[in-house]
C-alpha positions in Angstrom: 26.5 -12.6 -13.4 29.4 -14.1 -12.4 30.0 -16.6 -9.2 31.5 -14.1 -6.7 28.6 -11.8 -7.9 26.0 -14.1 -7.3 28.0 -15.5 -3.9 27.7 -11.6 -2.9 24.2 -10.7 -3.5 22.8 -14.2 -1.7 25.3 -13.3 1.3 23.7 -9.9 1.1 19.9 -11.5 1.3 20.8 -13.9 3.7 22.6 -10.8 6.1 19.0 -9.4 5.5 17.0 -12.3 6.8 18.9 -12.9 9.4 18.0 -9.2 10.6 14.6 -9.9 9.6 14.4 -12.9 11.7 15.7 -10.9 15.0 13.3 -8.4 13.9 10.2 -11.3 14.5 11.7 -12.3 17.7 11.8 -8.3 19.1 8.5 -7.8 18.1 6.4 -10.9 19.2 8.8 -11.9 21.9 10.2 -10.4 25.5 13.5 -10.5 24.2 12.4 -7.7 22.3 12.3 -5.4 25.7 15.2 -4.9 28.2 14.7 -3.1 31.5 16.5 -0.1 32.6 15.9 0.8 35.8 12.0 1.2 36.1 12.3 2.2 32.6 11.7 -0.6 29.7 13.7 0.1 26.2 12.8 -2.1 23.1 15.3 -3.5 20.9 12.8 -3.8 17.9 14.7 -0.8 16.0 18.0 -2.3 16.2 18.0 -4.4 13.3 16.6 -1.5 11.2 19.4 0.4 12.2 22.1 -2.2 11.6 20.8 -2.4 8.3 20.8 1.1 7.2 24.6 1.2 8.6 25.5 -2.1 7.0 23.9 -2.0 3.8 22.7 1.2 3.0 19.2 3.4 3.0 17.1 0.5 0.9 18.0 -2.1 3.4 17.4 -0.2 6.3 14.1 1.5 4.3 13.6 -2.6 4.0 13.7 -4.0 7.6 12.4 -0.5 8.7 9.0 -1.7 6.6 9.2 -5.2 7.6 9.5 -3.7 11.7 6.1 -1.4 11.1 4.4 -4.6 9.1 5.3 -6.8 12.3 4.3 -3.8 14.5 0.5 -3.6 12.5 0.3 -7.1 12.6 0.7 -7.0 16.7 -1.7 -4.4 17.4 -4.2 -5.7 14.8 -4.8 -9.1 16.0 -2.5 -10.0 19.1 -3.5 -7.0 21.1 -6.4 -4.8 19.3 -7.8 -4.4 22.7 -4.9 -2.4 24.4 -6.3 0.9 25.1 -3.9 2.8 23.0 -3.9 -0.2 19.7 -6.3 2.3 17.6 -3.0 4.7 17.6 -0.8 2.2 15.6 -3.6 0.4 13.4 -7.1 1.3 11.7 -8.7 -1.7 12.6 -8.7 -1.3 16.7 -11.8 0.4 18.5 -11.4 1.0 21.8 -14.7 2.3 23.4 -15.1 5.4 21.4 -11.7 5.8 19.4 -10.7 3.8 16.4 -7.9 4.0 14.4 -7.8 5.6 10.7 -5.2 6.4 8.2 -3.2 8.0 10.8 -2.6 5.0 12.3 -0.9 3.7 9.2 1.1 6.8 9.1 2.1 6.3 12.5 3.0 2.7 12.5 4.9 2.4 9.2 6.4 6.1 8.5 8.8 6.4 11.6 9.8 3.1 11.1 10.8 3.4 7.6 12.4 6.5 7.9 14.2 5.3 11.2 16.2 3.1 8.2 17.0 5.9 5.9 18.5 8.2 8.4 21.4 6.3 9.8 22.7 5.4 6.1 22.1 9.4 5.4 24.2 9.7 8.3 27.4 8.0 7.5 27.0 8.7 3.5 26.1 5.0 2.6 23.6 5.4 -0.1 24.2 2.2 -2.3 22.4 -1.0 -1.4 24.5 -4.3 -1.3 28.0 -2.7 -0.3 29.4 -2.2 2.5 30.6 1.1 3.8 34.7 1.6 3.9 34.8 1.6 7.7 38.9 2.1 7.3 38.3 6.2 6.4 35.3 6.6 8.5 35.2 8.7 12.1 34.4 6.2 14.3 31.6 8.7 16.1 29.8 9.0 12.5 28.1 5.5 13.5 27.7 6.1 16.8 25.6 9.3 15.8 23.4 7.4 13.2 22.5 5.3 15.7 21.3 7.9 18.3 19.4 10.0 15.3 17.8 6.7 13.7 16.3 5.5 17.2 15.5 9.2 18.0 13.7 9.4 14.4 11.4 7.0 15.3 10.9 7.9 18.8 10.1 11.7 18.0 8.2 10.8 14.4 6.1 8.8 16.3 5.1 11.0 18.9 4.5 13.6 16.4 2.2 12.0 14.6 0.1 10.8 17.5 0.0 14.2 18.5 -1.3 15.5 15.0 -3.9 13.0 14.6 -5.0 11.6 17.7 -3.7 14.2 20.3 -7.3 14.5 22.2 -7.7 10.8 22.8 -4.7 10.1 23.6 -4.5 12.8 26.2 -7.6 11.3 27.7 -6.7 7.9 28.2 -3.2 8.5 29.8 -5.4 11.7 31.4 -2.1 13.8 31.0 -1.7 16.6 28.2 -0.2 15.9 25.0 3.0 17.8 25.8 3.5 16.4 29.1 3.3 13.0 27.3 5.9 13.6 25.0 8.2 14.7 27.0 8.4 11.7 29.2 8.1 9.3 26.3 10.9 10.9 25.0 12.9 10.7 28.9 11.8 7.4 30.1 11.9 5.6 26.3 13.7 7.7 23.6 16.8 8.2 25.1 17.3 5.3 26.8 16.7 3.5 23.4 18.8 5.6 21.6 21.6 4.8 24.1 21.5 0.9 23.4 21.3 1.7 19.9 24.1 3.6 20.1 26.2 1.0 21.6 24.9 -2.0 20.4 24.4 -1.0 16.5 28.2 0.2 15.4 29.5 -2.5 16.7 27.2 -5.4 15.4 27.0 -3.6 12.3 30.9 -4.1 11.9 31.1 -8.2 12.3 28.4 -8.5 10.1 30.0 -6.8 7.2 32.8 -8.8 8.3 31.3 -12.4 7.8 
């Protein structure tokens, strides 16, 4: 392997802990939560996303798993008392519901796939490269972004849905339709705004240090 080569890929890791560090602070941190209006977006995708436009679908699959791991870690031992922990790892009970292997689904699927759409997105399937920006539309980012965040956002309810539907109904005491729809209103789409804006445009100086 020669200098440059090696100079590329450890520029390459570094790039990816760097994300994976920003991905700790959004995830056991406030900074990790900005408020819109009564409405509260979190910013814990955005690395996954940057990543997947940056590097490609294995980075973004990457910081996607490292988000959910994070994310399992939180509700397993930081906050396995919430009412609604069981839905995002096996090991919370909460009165009468516990998690189970759906909870694994839910916590690390979305989050893995939210990494593999955006690279899907702008046709950047090859890991340590980065994408010709030159000969790109500059809207092909800015719809990654929007369908990455929206993957996870929609994946997520989904799942809950399919495998914990009744309990979840009951402890928010609205029905499971109702409850997806508003996640997607009052979360998903203001999420997938930020993304939007925020994502393209970090994405770019990165591949530019």
């Amino acid at each position: 392997m020669s200098g440059n080569m090696r100079n590329e890929k450890l520029k390459y890791i570094l790039k990816l802990c760097f994300l994976a560090a920003i991905e700790f602070i959004f995830c056991f941190t406030p900074l990790g939560s900005i408020p819109i209006g009564p409405i509260v977006a979190t910013l814990a995708l955005i690395p996954v996303i940057i990543a997947s436009l940056t590097f490609g679908l294995k980075a973004g699959a990457t910081i996607g798993f490292i988000m959910a791991t994070f994310s399992f870690i939180y509700w397993t031992f930081l906050m396995p008392a919430f009412p609604t922990a069981f839905l995002f790892t096996p090991f919370a009970e909460v009165s009468e519901y516990k998690g189970n292997i759906g909870s694994l689904i839910i916590c690390f699927v979305p989050r893995v796939l939210s990494g593999i759409v955006p690279a899907l997105v702008v046709g950047h399937n090859n890991s340590q490269e980065v994408v010709d920006t030159k000969t790109m539309s500059p809207v092909k980012p800015i719809i990654a972004s929007i369908l990455g965040s929206l993957t996870n956002t929609i994946l997520v309810l989904i799942f809950i849905a399919l495998f914990f539907g009744k309990e979840y109904s009951t402890i928010m005491g609205k029905g499971v339709l109702v409850l997806i729809g508003s996640t997607v209103i009052t979360n998903g789409i203001p999420e997938a705004i930020v993304a939007a804006i925020v994502c393209p445009i970090v994405s770019r100086i990165i591949k530019n240090i």
